[in-house]
DOVEXLUM-984918 format. One line per field, with one value per residue (C-alpha): residue number from 0; y, x, z. Coordinates in Angstrom, 3 decimals, decimal comma. Each point is the difference from the previous one (the first is absolute). Example, Ala and Ser with C-alpha at 12.3 -4.5 7.8 and 13.67 -1.06 7.14 Angstrom:
BEGIN
resi	c(0_1)
Y	c(-4,500_3,440)
X	c(12,300_1,370)
Z	c(7,800_-0,660)
***
This chain:
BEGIN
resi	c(0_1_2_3_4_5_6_7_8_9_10_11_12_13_14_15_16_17_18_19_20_21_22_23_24_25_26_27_28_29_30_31_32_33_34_35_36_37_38_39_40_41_42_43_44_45_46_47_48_49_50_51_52_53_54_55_56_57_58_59_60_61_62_63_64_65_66_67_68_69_70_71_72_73_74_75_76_77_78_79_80_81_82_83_84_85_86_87_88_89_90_91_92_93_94_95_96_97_98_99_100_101_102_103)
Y	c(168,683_-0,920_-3,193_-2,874_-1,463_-3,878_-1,840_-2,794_-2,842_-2,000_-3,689_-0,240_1,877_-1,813_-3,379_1,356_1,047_-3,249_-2,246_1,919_-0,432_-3,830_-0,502_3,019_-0,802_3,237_0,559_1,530_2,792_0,964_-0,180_2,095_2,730_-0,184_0,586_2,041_-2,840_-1,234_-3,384_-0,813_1,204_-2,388_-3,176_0,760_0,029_-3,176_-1,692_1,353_-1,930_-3,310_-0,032_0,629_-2,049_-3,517_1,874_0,728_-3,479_0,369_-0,057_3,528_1,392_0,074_3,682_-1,048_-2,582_-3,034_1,906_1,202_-3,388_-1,128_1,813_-0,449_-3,778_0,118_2,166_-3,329_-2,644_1,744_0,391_-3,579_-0,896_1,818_-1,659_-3,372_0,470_1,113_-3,092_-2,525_2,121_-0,905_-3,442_-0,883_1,605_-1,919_-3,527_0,243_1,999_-2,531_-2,886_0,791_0,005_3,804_0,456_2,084)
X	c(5,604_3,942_0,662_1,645_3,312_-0,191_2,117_1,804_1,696_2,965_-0,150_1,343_-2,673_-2,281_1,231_-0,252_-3,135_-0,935_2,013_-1,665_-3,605_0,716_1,804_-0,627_-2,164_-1,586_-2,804_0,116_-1,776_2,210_2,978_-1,518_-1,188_3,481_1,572_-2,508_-1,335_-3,018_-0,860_-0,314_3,481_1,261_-1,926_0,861_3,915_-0,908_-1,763_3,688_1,926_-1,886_-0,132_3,507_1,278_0,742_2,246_2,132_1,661_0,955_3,709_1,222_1,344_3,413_0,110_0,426_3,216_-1,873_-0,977_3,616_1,147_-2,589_1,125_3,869_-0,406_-2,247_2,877_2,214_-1,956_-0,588_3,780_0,628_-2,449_1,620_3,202_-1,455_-1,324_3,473_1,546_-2,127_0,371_3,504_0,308_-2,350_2,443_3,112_-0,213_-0,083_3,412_1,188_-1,038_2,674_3,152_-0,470_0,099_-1,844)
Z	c(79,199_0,216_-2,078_2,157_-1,235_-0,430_2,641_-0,738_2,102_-0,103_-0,916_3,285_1,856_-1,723_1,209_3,429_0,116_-2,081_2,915_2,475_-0,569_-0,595_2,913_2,437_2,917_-1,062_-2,757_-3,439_1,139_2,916_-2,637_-2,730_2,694_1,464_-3,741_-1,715_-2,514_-1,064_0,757_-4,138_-0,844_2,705_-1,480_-3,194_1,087_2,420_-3,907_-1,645_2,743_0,016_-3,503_-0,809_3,198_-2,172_-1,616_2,710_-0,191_-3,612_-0,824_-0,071_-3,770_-0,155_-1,529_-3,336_0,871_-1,562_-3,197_-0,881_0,950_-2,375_-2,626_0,239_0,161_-3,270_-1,587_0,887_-1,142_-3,684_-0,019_1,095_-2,846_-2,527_1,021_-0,259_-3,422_-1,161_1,952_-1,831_-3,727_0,530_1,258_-3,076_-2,251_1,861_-0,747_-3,727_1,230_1,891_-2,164_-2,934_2,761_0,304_-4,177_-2,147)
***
């Protein structure tokens, strides 16, 4: 007996069958004749759609932009810091300076 390959579908075949048999005047059954499925495959991707539809309103990644953003702006504030810690090192040290008229 010859061994069937396992078909696969685009996400975007999947939506169509998925849109189809939710909003198609015609039945499941007609569909999954028409395309060669079986009636479980297409509930399961109908259960994938409903389930991951609430996520279709979520703000879209920015492919990594807020991350290196992130990152550079972190760089920044420890260097800022470091700065600041020198800054006030010094003025402590200055007004016994500038207390004596500038002498030693």
């Amino acid at each position: 007996m010859a061994k069937r390959t396992r078909r696969s579908f685009t996400p975007q075949f999947k939506a169509q069958v998925v849109l189809a048999v939710r909003s198609g005047p015609r039945p499941q059954a007609e569909l999954c004749r028409e395309h060669g499925l079986k009636p479980g495959l297409v509930a399961l991707w109908e259960k994938a759609a409903l389930d991951r539809l609430p996520t279709v309103f979520e703000a879209a990644p920015r492919d990594g932009q807020d991350a290196a953003r992130a990152a550079e702006l972190e760089r920044l504030l420890g260097r800022l810091t470091l700065e600041l810690e020198v800054a006030k090192k010094a003025s402590a040290l200055l007004p016994s300076v500038l207390a004596n008229g500038g002498r030693s």
